[in-house]
VMD Tcl script that draws the C-alpha trace (Angstrom):
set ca {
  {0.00 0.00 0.00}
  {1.73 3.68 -1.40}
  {0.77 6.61 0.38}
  {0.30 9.30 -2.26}
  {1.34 12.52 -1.31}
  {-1.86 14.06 -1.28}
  {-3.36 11.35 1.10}
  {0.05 12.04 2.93}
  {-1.21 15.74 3.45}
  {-4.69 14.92 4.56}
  {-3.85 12.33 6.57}
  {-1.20 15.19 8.50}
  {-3.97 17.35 8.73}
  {-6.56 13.93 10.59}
  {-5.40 14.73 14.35}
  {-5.02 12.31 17.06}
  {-6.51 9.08 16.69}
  {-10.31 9.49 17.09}
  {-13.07 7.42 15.49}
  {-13.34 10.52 12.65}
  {-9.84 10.38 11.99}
  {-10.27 5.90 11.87}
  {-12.81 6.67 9.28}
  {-11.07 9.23 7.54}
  {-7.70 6.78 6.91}
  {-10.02 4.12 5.84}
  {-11.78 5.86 2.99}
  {-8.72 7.81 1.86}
  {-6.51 4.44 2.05}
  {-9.17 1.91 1.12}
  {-8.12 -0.28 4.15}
  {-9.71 -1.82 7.27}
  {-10.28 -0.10 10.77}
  {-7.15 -1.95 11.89}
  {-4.78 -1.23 8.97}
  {-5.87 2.49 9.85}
  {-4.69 2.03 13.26}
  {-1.40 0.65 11.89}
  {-1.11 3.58 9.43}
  {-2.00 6.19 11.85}
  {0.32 4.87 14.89}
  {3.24 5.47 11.86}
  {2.32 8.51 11.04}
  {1.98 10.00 14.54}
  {5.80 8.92 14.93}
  {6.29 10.51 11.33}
  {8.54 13.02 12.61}
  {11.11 10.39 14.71}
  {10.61 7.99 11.33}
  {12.35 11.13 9.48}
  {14.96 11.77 12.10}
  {16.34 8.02 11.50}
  {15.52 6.82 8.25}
  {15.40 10.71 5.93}
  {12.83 10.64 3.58}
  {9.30 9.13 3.07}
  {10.83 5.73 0.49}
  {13.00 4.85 3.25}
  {9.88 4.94 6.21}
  {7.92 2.63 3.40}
  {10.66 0.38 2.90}
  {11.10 -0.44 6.71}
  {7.42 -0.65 6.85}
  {7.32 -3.42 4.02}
  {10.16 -5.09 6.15}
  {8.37 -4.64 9.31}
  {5.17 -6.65 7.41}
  {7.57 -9.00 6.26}
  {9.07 -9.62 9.69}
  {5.83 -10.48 11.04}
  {4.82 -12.39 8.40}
  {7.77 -14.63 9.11}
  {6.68 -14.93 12.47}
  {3.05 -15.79 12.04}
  {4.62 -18.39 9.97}
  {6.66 -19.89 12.41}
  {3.31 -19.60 15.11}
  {1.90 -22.07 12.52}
  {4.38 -24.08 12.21}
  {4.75 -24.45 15.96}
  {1.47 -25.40 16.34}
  {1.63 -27.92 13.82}
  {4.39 -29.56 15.20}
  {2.82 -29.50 19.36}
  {0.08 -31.33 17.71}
  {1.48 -33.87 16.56}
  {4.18 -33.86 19.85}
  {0.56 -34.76 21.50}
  {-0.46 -37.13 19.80}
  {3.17 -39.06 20.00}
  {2.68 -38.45 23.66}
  {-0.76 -39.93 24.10}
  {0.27 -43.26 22.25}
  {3.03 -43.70 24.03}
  {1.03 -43.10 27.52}
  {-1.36 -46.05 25.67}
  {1.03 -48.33 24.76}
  {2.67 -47.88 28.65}
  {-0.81 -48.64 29.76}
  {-1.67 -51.49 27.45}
  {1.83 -53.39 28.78}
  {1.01 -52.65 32.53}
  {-2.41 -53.48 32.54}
  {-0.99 -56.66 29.95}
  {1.57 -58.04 32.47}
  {-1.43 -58.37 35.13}
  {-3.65 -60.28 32.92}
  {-4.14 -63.90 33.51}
  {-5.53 -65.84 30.48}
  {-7.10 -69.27 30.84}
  {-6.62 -71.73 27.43}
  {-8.74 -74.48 26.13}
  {-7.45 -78.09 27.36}
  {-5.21 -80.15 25.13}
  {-6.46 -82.95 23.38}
  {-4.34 -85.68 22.51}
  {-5.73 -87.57 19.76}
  {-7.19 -84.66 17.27}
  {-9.11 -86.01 14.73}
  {-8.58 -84.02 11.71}
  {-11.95 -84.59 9.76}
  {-13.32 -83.58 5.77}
  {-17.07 -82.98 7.11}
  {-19.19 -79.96 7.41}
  {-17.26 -76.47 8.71}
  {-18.51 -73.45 9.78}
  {-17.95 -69.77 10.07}
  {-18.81 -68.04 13.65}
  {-18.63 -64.25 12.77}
  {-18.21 -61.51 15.44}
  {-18.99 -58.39 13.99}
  {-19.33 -54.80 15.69}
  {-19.41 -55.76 19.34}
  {-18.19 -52.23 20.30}
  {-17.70 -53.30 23.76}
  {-17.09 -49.78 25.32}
  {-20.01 -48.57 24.34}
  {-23.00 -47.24 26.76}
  {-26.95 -47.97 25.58}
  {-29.63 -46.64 28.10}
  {-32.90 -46.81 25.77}
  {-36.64 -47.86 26.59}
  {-35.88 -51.20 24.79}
  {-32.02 -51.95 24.72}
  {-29.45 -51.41 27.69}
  {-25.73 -52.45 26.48}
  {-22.74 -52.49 28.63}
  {-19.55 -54.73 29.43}
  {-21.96 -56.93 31.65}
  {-24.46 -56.93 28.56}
  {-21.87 -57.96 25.83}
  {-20.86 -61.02 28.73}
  {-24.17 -62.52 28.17}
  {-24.80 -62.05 25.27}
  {-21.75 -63.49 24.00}
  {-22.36 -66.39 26.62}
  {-25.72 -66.67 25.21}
  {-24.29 -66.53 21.38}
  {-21.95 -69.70 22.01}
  {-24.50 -71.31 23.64}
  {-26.76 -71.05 20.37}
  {-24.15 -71.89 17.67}
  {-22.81 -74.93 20.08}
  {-26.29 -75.90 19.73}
  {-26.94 -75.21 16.04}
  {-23.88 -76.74 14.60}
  {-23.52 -79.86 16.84}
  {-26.81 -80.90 15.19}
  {-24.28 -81.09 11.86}
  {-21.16 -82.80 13.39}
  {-18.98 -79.92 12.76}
  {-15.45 -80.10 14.94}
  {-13.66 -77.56 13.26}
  {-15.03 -73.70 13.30}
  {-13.36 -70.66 11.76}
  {-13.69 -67.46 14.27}
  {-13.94 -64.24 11.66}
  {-13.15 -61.12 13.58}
  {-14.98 -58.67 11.12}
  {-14.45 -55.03 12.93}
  {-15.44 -52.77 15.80}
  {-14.45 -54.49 18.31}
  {-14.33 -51.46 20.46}
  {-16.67 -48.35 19.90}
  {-15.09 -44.71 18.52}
  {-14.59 -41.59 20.71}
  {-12.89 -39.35 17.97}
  {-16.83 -37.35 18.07}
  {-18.11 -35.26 21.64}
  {-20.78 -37.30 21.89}
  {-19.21 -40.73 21.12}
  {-16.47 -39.42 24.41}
  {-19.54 -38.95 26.29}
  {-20.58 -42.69 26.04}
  {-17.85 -44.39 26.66}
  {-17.60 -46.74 29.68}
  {-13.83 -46.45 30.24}
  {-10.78 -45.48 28.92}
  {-9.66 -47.11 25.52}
  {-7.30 -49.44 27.12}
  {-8.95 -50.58 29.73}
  {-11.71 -51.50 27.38}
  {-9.02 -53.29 25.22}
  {-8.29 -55.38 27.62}
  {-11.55 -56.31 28.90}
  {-12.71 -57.00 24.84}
  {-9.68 -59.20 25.08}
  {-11.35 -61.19 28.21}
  {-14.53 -61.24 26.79}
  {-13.46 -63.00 23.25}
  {-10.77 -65.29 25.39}
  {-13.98 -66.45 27.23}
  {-16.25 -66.64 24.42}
  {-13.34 -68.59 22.45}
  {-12.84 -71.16 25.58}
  {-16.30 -71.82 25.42}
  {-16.38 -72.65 21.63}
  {-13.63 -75.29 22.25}
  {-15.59 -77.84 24.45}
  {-17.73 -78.71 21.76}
  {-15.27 -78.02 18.34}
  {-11.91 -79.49 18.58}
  {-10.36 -77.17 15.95}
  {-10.67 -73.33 16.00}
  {-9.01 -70.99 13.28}
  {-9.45 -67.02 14.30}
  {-8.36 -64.39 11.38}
  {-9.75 -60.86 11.57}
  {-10.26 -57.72 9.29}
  {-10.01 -54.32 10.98}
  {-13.00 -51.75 11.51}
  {-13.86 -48.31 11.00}
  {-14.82 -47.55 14.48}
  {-11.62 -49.01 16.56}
  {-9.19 -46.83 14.60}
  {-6.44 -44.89 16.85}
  {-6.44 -41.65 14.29}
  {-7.39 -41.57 10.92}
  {-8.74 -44.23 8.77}
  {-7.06 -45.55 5.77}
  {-6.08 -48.76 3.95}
  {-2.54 -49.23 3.54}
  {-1.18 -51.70 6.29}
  {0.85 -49.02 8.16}
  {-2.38 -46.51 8.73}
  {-5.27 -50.08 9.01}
  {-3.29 -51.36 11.86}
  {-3.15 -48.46 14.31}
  {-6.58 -50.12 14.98}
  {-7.44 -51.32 18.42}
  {-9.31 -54.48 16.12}
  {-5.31 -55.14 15.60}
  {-4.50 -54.58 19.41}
  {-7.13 -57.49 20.48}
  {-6.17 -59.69 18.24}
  {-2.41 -59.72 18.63}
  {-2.88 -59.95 21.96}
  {-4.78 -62.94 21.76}
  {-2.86 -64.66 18.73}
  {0.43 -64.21 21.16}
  {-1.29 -65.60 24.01}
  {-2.07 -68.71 21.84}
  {0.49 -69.09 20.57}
  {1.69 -72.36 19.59}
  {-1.75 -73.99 21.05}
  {-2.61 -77.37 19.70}
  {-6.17 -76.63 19.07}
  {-6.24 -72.70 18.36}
  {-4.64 -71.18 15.67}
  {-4.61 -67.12 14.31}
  {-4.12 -66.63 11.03}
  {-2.34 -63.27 10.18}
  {-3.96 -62.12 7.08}
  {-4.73 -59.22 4.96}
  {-6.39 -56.48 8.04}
  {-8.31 -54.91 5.05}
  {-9.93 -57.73 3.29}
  {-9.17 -61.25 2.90}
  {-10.06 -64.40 1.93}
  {-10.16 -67.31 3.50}
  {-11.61 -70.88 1.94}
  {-13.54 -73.33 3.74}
  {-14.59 -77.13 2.54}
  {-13.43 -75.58 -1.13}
  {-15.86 -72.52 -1.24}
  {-13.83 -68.96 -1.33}
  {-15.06 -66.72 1.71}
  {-14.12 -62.72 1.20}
  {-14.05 -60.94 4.90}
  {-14.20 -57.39 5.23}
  {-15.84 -54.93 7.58}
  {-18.05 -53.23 5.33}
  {-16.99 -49.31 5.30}
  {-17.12 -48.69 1.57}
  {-20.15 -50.58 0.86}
  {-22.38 -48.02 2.80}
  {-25.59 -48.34 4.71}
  {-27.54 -49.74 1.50}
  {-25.09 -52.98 0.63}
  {-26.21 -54.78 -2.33}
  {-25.50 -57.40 -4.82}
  {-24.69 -54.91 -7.05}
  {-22.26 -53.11 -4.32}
  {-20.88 -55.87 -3.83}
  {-20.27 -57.33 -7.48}
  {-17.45 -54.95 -8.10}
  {-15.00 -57.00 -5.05}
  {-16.28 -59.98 -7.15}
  {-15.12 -58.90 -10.20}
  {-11.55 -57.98 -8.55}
  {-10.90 -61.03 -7.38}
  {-11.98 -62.77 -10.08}
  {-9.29 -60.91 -12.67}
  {-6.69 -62.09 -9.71}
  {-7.81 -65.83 -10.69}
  {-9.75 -66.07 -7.36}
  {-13.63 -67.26 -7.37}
  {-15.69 -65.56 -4.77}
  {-18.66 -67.62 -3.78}
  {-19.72 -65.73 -0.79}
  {-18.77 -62.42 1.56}
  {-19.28 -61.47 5.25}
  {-19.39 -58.16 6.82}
  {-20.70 -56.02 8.95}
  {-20.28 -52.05 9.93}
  {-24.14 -51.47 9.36}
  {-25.83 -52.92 12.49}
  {-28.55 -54.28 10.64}
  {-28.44 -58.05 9.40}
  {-29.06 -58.66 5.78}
  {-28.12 -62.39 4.58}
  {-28.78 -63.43 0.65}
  {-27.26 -65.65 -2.02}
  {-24.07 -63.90 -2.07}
  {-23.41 -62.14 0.70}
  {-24.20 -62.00 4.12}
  {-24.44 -58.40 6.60}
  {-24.17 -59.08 9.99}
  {-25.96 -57.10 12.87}
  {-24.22 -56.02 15.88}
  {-23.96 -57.34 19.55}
  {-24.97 -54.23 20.74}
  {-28.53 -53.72 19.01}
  {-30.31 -50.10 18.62}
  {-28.60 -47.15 19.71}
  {-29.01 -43.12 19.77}
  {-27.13 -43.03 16.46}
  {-29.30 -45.16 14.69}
  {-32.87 -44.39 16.60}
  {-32.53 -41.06 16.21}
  {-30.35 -40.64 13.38}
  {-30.83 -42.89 11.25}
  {-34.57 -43.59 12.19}
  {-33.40 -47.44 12.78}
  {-34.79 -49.87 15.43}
  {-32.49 -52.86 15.22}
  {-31.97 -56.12 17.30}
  {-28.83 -57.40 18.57}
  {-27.41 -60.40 16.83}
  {-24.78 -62.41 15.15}
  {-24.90 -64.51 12.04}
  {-23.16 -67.97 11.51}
  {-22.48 -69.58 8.35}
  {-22.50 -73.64 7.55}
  {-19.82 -74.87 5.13}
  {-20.96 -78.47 3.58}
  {-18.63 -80.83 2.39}
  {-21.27 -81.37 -0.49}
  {-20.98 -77.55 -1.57}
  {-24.05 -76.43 0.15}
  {-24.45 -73.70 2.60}
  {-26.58 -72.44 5.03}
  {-26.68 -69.18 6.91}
  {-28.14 -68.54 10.46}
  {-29.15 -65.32 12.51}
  {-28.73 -65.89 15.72}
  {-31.04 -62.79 17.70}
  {-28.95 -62.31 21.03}
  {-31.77 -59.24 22.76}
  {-32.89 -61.14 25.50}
  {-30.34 -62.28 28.06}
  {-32.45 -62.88 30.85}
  {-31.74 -65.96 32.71}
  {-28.08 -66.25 30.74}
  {-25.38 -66.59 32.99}
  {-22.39 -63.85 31.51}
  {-18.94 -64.53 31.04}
  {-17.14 -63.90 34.53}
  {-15.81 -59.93 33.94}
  {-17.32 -58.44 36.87}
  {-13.79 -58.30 39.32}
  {-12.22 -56.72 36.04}
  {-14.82 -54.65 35.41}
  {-14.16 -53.62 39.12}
  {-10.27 -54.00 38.87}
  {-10.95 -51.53 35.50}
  {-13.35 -49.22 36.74}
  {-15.64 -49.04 33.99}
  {-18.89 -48.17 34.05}
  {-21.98 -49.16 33.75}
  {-25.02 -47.72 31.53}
  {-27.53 -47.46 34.61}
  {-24.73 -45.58 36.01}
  {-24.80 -42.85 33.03}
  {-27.88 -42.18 31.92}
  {-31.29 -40.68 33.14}
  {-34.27 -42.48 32.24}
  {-37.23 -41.09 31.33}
  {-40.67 -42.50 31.41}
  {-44.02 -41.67 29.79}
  {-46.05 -38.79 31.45}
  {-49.40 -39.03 31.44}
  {-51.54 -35.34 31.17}
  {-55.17 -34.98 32.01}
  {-57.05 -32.15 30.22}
  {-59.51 -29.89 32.14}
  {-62.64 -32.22 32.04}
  {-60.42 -34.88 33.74}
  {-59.38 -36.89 30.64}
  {-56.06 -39.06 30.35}
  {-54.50 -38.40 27.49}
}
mol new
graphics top color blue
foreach p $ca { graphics top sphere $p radius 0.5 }
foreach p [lrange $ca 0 end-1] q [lrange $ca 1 end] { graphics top cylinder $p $q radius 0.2 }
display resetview
């Protein structure tokens, strides 16, 4: 900005700051109200200016220096920030990861019982999926309630069902499928609001819960295989799909945990595969696992068709594909959706304008090529006996969702002539 020297003169002849003289430096300048301050501090010290610097070009150049200057600095400011950010978020992981290995060294884990004479057989095999339990999460509605006691009997009550569904086949050998969520998000206000405990803690009692739920699969199948694909919801930061970005997942946290705790076991094996998709094949049929995040709420053949297609230019067949992500379970020819162990929530009552039901599919693998898939519905747990979490719960201080949220029940209102409404 060039001060001519007729705006020079009237700008002499403006007085002491004042809003007239604000106004004046605007208009004559074209500038804002605090560019005129800037402009009007320098020309009150015109006089001094002159006594240093000599003539008007040389005040103007130190003035383009002086914007530089601070240019420079706001720079920097930037740049500062920029870099404490990220100095925070190094700092937070590495106060979770000192957290994970403290509460980790305390952890007792019991294993399923050797067998010695494993019968490797060619029969019927199955898929048990366990999709988006979201175990930290906190449900207080009229017609769900989900905690970490909720999620114990339910799962209880979900092993109880497939033990009972698939010994009817003679299946011994089961493939776990891990497909996502394991633990609910808190990057969003309200999602921080309902969690029951810290993301660790919650790790670690996830890890209890599917050590449990995986003991009780092995008295009736002599042969478990676990593999996993991670989620959308358990990611540390941001969500991506190379391996490096995938795996700062807390869905890769449970299950390394668990695969190094079994390691080497006779009867239960994890199978490190591809944490974005993978496939796995079972009594000749190829199986494509993922979690579901770029199929969308409205998943359909079509949707789909396009992973089919991939795989197939790759020389691999899909028959079938399991996911998740949605909540709501959707089984066909070609794919099936699984629900969620947690059911109905805010989010998708009052969101979405969902009502859903907790519940986990299974999938039956015939040696003669068929297949059948199952829903198992998991709402009602009364009368199930949970998996035993309540001294960690205790030990971890989490909380419960009667503890969290006030209820609220129907009020009745009577008009004037006595009437319930």
């Amino acid at each position: 900005m060039k001060i001519t020297k007729e705006k020079y003169n009237v700008l002499q002849g403006a007085g002491k700051i004042s809003r007239m003289t604000i106004a004046l430096v605007m208009e004559v300048l074209s500038c804002s109200n605090a560019e005129a301050r800037v402009w009007i501090s320098i020309l009150e010290s015109e006089k001094e200016l002159k006594g240093i610097f000599g003539d008007e070009d040389v005040i103007e150049a130190n003035v383009k220096l002086a914007g530089q200057k601070q240019k420079m600095q706001d720079l920097r400011r930037i740049d500062s920030k920029t870099f404490r950010e990220y100095a925070r978020m190094h700092n937070a992981l590495t106060a979770m990861n000192e957290s994970l290995i403290e509460v980790l060294d305390n952890v007792k884990f019991h294993l399923p019982p050797y067998i010695q004479d494993i019968k490797i057989t060619e029969g019927d095999q199955a898929i048990v999926q366990l999709a988006d339990t979201h175990f930290n999460e906190l449900v207080d509605l009229t017609d769900n309630h989900y905690d970490f006691e909720v999620a114990a009997r339910r799962m209880a009550l979900y092993a109880m069902e497939a033990k009972r569904l698939l010994k009817s086949y003679g299946v011994q050998k089961i493939i776990l499928a891990m497909t996502g969520d394991m633990i609910n998000s808190d990057r969003r206000l309200d999602e921080k609001l309902n969690m029951s405990t810290n993301r660790m803690t919650a790790v670690m009692l996830g890890v209890k819960l599917i050590n449990y739920f995986i003991c009780d699969l092995a008295d009736e199948f002599d042969l478990i295989d676990v593999v996993y694909v991670t989620g959308n919801e358990s990611r540390v930061d941001e969500f991506g799909f190379t391996d490096m970005v995938v795996t700062d997942n807390y869905d890769s946290i449970i299950f390394n945990i668990l695969a190094d705790k079994y390691e080497g076991h006779q009867r239960v094996k994890f199978l490190r595969t591809n944490p974005v998709e993978t496939v796995i094949r079972v009594n000749g049929r190829n199986v494509l696992l993922l979690h579901g995040t770029t199929l969308g709420a409205n998943a359909t053949q079509q949707a789909i068709q396009k992973y089919y297609g991939k795989y197939a230019n790759k020389g691999t067949p899909i028959h079938y594909s399991l996911f998740g992500h949605v909540h709501y379970c959707n089984i066909g020819d070609t794919f099936g959706r699984s629900g969620s162990l947690v059911g109905s929530n805010t989010y998708s009552e009052f969101a979405l304008g969902l009502t859903t039901k907790a519940s986990q599919n299974v999938h039956l693998f015939r040696k003669d090529g068929t297949m059948h898939n199952f829903r198992i519905e998991l709402q009602q747990t009364e009368g199930i006996i949970g998996y035993p979490i309540e001294k960690d719960i205790q030990a971890y201080n989490a909380k419960s969702a009667s503890k969290m949220h006030r209820r609220y029940k129907v009020v009745e209102i009577e008009n004037s002539a006595g009437i319930q409404f």
